[in-house]
MARPABA-817838 format. One record per atom (N, C-alpha, C): residue number from 1; residue in one letter; chain; atom name; x, y, z. Coordinates in steps of 0.02 Angstrom, whole numbers, plus 50000, padded with zeros to 5 digits. Atoms other than C-alpha are relative to their C-alpha. Last residue first. Example, Ala and Ser with C-alpha at 12.3 -4.5 7.8 and 13.67 -1.06 7.14 Angstrom:
BEGIN
(2, "s", "A", "N", (49958, 49941, 49997)) (2, "s", "A", "CA", (50684, 49947, 50357)) (2, "s", "A", "C", (49961, 50055, 50037)) (1, "a", "A", "N", (50045, 49941, 50000)) (1, "a", "A", "CA", (50615, 49775, 50390)) (1, "a", "A", "C", (50045, 50060, 50000)) 
//
This chain:
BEGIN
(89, "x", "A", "N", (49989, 50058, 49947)) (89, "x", "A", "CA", (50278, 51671, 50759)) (89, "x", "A", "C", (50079, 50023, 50048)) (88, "x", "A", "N", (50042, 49983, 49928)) (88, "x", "A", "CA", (50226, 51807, 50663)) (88, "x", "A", "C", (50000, 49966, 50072)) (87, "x", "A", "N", (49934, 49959, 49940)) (87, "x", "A", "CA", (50374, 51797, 50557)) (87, "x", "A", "C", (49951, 50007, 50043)) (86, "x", "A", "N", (50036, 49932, 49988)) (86, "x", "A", "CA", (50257, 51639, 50460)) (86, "x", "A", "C", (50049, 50050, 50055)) (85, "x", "A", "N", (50019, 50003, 49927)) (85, "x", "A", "CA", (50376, 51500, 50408)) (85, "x", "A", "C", (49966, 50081, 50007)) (84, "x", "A", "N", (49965, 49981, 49952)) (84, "x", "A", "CA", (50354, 51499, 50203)) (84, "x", "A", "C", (49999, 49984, 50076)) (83, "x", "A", "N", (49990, 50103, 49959)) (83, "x", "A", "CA", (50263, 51407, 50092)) (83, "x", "A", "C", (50057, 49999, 50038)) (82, "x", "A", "N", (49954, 50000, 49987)) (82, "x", "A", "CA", (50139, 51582, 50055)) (82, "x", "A", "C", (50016, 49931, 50026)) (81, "x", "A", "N", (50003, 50026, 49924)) (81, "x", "A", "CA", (49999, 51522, 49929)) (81, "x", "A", "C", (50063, 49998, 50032)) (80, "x", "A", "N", (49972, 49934, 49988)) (80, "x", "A", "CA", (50005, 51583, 49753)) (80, "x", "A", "C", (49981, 50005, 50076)) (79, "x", "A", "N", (50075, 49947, 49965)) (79, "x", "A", "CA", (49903, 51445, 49702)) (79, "x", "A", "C", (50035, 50051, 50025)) (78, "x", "A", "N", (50031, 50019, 50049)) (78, "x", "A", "CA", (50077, 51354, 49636)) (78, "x", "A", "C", (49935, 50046, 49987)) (77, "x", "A", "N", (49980, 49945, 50046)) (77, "x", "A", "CA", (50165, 51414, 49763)) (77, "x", "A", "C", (49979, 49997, 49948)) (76, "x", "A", "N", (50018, 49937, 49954)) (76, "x", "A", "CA", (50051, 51305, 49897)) (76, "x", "A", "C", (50038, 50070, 49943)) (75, "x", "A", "N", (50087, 49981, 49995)) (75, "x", "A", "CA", (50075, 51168, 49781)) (75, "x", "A", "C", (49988, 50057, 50007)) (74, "x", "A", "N", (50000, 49973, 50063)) (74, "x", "A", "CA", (50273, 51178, 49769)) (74, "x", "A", "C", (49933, 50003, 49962)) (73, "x", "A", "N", (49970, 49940, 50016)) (73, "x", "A", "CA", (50272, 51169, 49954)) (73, "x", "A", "C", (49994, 50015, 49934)) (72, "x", "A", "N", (50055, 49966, 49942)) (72, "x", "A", "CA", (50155, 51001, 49968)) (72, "x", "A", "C", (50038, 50084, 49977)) (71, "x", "A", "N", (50055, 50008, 50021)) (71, "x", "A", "CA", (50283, 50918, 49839)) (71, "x", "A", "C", (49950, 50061, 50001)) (70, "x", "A", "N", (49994, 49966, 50037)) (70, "x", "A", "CA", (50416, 50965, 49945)) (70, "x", "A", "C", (49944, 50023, 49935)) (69, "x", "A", "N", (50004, 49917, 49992)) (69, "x", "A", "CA", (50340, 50902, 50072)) (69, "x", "A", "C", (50028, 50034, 49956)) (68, "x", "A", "N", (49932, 49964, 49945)) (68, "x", "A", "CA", (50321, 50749, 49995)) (68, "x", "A", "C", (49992, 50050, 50007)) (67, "x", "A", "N", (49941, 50045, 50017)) (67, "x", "A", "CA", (50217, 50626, 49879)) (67, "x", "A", "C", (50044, 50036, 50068)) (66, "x", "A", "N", (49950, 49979, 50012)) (66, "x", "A", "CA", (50036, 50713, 49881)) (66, "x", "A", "C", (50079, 49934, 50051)) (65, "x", "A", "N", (49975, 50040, 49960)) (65, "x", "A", "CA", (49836, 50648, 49883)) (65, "x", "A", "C", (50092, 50017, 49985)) (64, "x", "A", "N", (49969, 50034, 50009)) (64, "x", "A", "CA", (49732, 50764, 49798)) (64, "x", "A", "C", (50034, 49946, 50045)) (63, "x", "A", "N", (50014, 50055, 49935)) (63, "x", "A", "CA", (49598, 50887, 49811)) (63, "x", "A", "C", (50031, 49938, 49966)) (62, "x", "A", "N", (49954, 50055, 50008)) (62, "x", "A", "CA", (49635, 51071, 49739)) (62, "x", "A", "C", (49989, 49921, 50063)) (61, "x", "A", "N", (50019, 50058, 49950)) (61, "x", "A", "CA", (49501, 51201, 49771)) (61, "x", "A", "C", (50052, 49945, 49942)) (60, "x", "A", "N", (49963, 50040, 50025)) (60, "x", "A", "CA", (49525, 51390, 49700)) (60, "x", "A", "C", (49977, 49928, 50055)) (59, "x", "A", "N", (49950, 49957, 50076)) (59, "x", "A", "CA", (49421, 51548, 49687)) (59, "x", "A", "C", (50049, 49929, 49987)) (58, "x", "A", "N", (49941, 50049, 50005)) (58, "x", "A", "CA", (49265, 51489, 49820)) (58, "x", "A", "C", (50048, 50041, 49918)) (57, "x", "A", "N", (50013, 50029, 50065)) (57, "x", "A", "CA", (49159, 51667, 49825)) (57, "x", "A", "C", (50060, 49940, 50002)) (56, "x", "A", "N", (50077, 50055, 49967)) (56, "x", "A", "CA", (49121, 51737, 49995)) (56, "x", "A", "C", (50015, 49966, 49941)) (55, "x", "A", "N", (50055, 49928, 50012)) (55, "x", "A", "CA", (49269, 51895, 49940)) (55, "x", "A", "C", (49905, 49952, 50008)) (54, "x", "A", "N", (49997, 49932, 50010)) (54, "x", "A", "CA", (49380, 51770, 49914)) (54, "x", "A", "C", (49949, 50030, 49979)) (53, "x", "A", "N", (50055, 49949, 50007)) (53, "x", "A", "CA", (49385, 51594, 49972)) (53, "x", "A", "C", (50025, 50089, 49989)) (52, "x", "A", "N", (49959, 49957, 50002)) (52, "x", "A", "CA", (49534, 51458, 49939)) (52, "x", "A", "C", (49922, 50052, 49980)) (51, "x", "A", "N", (50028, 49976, 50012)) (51, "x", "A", "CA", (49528, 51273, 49970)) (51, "x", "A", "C", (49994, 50100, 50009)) (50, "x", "A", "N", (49982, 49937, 49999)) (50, "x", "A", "CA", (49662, 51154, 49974)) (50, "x", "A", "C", (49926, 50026, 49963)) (49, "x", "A", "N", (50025, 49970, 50033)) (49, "x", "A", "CA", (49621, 50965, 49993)) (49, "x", "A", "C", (49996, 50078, 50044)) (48, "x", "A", "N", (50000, 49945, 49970)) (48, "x", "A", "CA", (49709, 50817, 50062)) (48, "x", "A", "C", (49970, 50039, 49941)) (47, "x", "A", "N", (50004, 49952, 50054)) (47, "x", "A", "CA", (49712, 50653, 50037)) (47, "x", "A", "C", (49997, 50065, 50016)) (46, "x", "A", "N", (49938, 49972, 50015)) (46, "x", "A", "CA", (49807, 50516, 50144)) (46, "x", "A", "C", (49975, 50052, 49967)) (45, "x", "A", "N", (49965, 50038, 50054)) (45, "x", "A", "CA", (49672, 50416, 50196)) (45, "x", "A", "C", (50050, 50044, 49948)) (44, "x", "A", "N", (49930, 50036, 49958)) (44, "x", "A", "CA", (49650, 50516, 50367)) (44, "x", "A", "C", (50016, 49936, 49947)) (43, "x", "A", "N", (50053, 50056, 49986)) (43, "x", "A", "CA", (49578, 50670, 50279)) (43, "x", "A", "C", (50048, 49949, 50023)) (42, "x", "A", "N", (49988, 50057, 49984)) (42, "x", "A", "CA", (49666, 50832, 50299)) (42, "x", "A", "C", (49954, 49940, 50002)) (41, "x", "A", "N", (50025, 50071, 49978)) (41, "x", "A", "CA", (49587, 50977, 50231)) (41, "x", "A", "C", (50041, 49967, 50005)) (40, "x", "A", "N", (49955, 50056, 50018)) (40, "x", "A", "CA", (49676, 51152, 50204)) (40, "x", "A", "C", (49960, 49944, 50029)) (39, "x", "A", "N", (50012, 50063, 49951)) (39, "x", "A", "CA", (49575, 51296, 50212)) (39, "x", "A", "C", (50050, 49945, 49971)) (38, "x", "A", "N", (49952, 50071, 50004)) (38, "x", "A", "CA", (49646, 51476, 50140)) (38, "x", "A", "C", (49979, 49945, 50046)) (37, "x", "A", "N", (49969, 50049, 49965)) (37, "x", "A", "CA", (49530, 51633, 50177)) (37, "x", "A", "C", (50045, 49945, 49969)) (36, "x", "A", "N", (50021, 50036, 50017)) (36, "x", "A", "CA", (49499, 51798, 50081)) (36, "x", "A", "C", (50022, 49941, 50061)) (35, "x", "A", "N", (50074, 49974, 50003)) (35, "x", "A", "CA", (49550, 51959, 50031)) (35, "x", "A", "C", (49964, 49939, 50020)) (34, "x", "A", "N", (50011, 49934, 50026)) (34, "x", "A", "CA", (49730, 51962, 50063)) (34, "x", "A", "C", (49920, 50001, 50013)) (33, "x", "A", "N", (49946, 50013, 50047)) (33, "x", "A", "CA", (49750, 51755, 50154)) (33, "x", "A", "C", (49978, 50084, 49991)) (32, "x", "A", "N", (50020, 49978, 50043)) (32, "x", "A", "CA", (49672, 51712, 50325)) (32, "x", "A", "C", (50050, 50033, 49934)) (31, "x", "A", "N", (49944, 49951, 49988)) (31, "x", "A", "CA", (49740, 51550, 50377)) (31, "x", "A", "C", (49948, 50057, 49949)) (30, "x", "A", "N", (50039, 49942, 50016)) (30, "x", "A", "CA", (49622, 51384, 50396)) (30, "x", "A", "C", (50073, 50069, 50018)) (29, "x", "A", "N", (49986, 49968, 49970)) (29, "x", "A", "CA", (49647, 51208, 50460)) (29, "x", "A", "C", (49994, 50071, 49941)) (28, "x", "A", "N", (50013, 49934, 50033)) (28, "x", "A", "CA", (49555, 51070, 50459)) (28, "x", "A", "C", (50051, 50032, 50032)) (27, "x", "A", "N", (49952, 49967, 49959)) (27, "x", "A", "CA", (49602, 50878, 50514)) (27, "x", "A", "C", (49988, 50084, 49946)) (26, "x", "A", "N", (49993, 49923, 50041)) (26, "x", "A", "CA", (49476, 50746, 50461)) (26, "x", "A", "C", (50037, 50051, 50030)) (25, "x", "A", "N", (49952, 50027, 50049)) (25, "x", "A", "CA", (49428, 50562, 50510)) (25, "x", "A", "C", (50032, 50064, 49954)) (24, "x", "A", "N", (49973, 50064, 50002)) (24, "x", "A", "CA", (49291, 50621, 50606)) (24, "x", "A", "C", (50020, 49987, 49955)) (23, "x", "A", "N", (50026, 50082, 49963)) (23, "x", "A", "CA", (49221, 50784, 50594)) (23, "x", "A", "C", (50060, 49944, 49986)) (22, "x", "A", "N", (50042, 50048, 50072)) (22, "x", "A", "CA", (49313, 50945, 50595)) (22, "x", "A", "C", (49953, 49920, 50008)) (21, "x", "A", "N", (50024, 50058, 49995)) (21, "x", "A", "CA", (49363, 51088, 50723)) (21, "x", "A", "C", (49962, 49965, 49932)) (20, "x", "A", "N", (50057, 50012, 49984)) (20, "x", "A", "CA", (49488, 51201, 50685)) (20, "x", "A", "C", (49955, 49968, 49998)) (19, "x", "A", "N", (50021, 50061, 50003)) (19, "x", "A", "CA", (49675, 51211, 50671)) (19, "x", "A", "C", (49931, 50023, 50028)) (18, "x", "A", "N", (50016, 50021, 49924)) (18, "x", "A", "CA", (49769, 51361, 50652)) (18, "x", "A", "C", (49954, 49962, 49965)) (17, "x", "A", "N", (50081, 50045, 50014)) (17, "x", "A", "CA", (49872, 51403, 50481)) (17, "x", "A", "C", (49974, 49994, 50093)) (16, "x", "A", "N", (50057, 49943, 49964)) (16, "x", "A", "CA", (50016, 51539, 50502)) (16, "x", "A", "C", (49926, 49942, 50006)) (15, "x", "A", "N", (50015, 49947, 50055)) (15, "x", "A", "CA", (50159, 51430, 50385)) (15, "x", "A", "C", (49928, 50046, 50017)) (14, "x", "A", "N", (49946, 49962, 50037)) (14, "x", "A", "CA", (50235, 51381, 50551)) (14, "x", "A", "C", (49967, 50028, 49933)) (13, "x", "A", "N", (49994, 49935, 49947)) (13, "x", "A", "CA", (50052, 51317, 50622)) (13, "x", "A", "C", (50071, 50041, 49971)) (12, "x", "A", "N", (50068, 49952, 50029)) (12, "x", "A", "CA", (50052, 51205, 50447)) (12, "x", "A", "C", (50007, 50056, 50068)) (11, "x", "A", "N", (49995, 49961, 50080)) (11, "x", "A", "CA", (50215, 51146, 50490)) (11, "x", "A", "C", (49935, 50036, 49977)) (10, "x", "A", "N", (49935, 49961, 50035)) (10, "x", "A", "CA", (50190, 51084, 50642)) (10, "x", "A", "C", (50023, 50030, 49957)) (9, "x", "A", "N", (50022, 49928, 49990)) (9, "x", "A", "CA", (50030, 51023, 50613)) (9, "x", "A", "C", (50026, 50055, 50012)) (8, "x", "A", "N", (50006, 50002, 49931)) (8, "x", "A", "CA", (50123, 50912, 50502)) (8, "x", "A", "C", (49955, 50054, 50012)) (7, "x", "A", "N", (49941, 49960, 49977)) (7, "x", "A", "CA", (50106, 50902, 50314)) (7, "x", "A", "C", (49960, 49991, 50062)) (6, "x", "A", "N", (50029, 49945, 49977)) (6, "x", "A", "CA", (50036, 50759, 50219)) (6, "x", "A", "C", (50044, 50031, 50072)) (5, "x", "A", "N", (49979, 49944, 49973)) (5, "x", "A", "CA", (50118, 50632, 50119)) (5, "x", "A", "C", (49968, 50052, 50023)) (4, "x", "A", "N", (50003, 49930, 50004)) (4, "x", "A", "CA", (50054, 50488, 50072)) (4, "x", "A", "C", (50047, 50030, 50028)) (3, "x", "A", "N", (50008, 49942, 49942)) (3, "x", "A", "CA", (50101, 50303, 50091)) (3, "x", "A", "C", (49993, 50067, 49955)) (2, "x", "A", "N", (49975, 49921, 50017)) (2, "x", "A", "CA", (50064, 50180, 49938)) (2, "x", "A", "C", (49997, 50024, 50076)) (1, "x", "A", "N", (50042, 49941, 50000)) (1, "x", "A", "CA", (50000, 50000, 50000)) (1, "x", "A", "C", (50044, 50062, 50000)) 
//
């Protein structure tokens, strides 16, 4: 059986994300972005899914299953999503 890759919460709290509540078998987390929010889904079969509101209107949604953090990083720049450590920390 294939392993995934999905990013820590560690890492998602470093790139500004916080964690909020989801149902079962599911790991949310959420950052606000310019005009808009950033969600990140975790599911617990490896897939994950990027979602991306602006202005009340969904603008981007990616739902995949990924190889590596690097991977995961060259996503997030992909959508024009910082894949940085946040200086707020």
């Amino acid at each position: 059986m294939p392993s995934f890759y999905q990013p820590t919460a560690e890492l998602l709290q470093a790139f500004g994300f916080t964690r909020y509540a989801a149902p079962p078998r599911q790991q949310r987390y959420s950052r606000p972005s310019e005009r808009g929010q950033e969600t990140l889904v975790l599911y617990s079969d490896g897939e994950l899914t990027l979602l991306e509101t602006v202005d009340g209107q969904l603008l981007y949604n990616f739902q995949g299953r990924l190889a590596s953090e690097a991977e995961f990083r060259v996503l997030l720049r992909q959508v024009n999503w910082p894949a940085e450590v946040s200086s707020s920390l």
